[in-house]
C-alpha positions as CSV (number, residue, x, y, z in Angstrom):
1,X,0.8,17.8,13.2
2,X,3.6,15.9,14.2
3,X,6.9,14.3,12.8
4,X,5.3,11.2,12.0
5,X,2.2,12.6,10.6
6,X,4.3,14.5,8.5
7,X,5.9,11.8,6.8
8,X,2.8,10.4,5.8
9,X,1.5,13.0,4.4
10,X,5.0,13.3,2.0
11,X,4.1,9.5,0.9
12,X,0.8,11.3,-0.6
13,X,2.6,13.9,-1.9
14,X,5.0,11.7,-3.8
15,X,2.3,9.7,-5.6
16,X,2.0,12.2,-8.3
17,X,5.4,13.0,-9.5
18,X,5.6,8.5,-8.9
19,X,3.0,8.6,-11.6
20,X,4.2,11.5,-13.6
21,X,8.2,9.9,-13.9
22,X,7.2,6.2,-14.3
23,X,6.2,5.5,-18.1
24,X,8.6,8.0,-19.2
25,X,11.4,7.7,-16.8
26,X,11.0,4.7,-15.2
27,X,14.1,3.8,-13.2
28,X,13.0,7.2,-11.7
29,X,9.6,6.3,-11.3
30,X,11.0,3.3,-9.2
31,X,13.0,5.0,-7.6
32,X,10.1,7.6,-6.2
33,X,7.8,4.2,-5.2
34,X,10.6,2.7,-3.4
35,X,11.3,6.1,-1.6
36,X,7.5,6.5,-0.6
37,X,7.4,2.6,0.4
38,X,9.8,3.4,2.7
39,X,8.4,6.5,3.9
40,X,5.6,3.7,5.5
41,X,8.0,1.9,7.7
42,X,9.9,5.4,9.0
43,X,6.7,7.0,9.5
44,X,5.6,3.7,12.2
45,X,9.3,3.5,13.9
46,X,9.0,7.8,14.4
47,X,5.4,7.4,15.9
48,X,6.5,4.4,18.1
49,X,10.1,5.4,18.8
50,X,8.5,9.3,20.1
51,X,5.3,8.2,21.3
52,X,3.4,9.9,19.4
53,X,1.3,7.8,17.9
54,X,-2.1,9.5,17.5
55,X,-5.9,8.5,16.1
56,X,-5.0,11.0,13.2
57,X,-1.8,8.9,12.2
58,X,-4.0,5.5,12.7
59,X,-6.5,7.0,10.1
60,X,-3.6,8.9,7.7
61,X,-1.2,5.9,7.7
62,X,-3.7,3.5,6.1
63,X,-5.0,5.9,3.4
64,X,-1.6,7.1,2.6
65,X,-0.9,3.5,1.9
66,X,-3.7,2.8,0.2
67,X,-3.4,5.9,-2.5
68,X,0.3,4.9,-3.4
69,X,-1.1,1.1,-3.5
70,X,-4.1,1.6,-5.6
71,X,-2.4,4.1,-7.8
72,X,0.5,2.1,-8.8
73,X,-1.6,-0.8,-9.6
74,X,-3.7,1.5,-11.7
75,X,-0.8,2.3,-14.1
76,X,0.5,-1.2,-13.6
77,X,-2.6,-2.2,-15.4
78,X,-1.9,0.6,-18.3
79,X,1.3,-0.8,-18.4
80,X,-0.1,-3.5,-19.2
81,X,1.8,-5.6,-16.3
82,X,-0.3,-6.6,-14.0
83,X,-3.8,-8.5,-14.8
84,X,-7.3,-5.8,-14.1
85,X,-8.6,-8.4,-12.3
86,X,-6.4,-9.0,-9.4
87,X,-6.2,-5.1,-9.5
88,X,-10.1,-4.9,-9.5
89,X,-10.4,-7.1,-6.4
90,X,-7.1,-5.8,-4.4
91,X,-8.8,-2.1,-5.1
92,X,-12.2,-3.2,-3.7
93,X,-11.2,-5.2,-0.7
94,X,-8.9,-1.9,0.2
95,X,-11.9,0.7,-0.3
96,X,-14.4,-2.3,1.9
97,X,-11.7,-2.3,4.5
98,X,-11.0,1.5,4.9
99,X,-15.0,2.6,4.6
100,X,-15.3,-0.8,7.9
101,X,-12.4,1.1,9.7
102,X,-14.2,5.0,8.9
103,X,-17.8,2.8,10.6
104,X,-15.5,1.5,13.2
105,X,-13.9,5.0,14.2
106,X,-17.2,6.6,14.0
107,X,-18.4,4.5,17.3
108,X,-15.2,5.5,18.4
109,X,-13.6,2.0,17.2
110,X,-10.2,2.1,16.6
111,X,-9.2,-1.3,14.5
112,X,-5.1,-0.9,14.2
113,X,-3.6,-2.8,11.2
114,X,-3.1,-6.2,11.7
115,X,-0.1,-8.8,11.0
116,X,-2.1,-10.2,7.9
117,X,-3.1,-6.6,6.7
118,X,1.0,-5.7,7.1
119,X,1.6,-9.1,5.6
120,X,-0.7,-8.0,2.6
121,X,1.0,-4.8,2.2
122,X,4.5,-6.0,2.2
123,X,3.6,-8.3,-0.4
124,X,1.8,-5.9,-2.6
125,X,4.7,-3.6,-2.1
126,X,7.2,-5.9,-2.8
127,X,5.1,-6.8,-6.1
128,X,4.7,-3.4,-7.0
129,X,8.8,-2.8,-6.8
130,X,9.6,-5.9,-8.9
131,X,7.1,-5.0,-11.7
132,X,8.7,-1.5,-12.0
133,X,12.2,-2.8,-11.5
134,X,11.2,-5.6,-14.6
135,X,9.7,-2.9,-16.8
136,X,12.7,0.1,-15.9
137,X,15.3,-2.4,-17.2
138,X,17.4,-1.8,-14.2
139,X,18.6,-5.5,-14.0
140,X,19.0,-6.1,-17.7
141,X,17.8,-9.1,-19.6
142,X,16.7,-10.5,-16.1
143,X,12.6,-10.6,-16.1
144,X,11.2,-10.7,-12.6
145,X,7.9,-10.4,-14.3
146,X,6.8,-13.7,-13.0
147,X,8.2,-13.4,-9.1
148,X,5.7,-9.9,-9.0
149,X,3.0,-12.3,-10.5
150,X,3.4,-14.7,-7.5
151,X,3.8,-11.9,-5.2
152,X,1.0,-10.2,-6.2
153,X,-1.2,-13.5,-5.9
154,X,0.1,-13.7,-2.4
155,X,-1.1,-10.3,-1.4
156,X,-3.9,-10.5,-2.7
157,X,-4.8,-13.6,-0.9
158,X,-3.9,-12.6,2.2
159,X,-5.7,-9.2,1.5
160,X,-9.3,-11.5,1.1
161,X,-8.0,-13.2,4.5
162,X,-7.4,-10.5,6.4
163,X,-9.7,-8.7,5.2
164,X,-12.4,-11.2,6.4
165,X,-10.3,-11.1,9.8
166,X,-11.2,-7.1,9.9
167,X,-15.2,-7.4,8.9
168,X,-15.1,-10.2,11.7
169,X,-13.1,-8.3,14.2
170,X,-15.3,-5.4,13.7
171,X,-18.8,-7.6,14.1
172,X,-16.9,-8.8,17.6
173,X,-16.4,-5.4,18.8
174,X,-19.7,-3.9,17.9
């Protein structure tokens, strides 16, 4: 266990009180999403900037991502602000590229994320924040709801892109 690994682990950990603040409270709810968004770019510089970037934070830092992702989308959908569908198909191509990269590690694979996959992310981060910044009210009459629709369109095509990118890098190295 190192520094690094540490903070992704707290971006697990803050998932639940994210989903336990965010219908009620949501300016807090934000607020704990944007905190454990964050948590994914410190937890990279840490690992780089110390060297200690390890198989166990390749595997964590993924996953980590994935539950805060998948979850937020999951009461994004209760909330009634983001379409099941796009949901549906962002939560499946995330659960197809994880199980590839668990196949890929077990032949002692290691298939790092790459630009598209961070390009994904970023998007589908930046998605996430606007819908809960919409729904908190923290902006007022201002309704981003259609800037998190475009956003989340964007991630999820570049998630079915690079996702493609991954099934193909992992048929190369096998």
């Amino acid at each position: 266990m190192n520094l690094p690994t540490a903070v992704t682990l707290s971006r697990v950990l803050l998932v639940p009180l994210f989903v336990f603040l965010v219908e009620k409270h949501p300016v807090w709810g934000c607020l704990i999403f944007v905190l454990a968004s964050l948590t994914d770019l410190l937890d990279g510089y840490l690992a780089r900037r110390s060297r200690q970037v390890t198989k166990l934070g390749i595997i964590l830092d993924p996953i980590a991502d994935k539950v805060l992702v998948i979850t937020a989308l999951i009461v994004l959908v209760d909330l009634s602000l983001v379409p099941a569908g796009i949901a549906i198909v962002i939560i499946v191509r995330e659960f197809l590229v994880t199980g590839l990269r668990l196949v890929a590690l077990s032949r002692d694979l290691v298939m790092p994320a790459e630009t598209g996959g961070k390009y994904k992310t970023g998007f589908q981060i930046a998605a996430i924040i606007i819908f809960l910044v919409s729904y908190s009210g923290i902006l007022g009459p201002l309704d981003l709801y259609w800037v998190g629709i475009v956003c989340i369109w964007l991630a999820l095509i570049l998630g079915l892109t690079s996702g493609v990118q991954y099934f193909l890098g992992f048929i190369r190295q096998v």
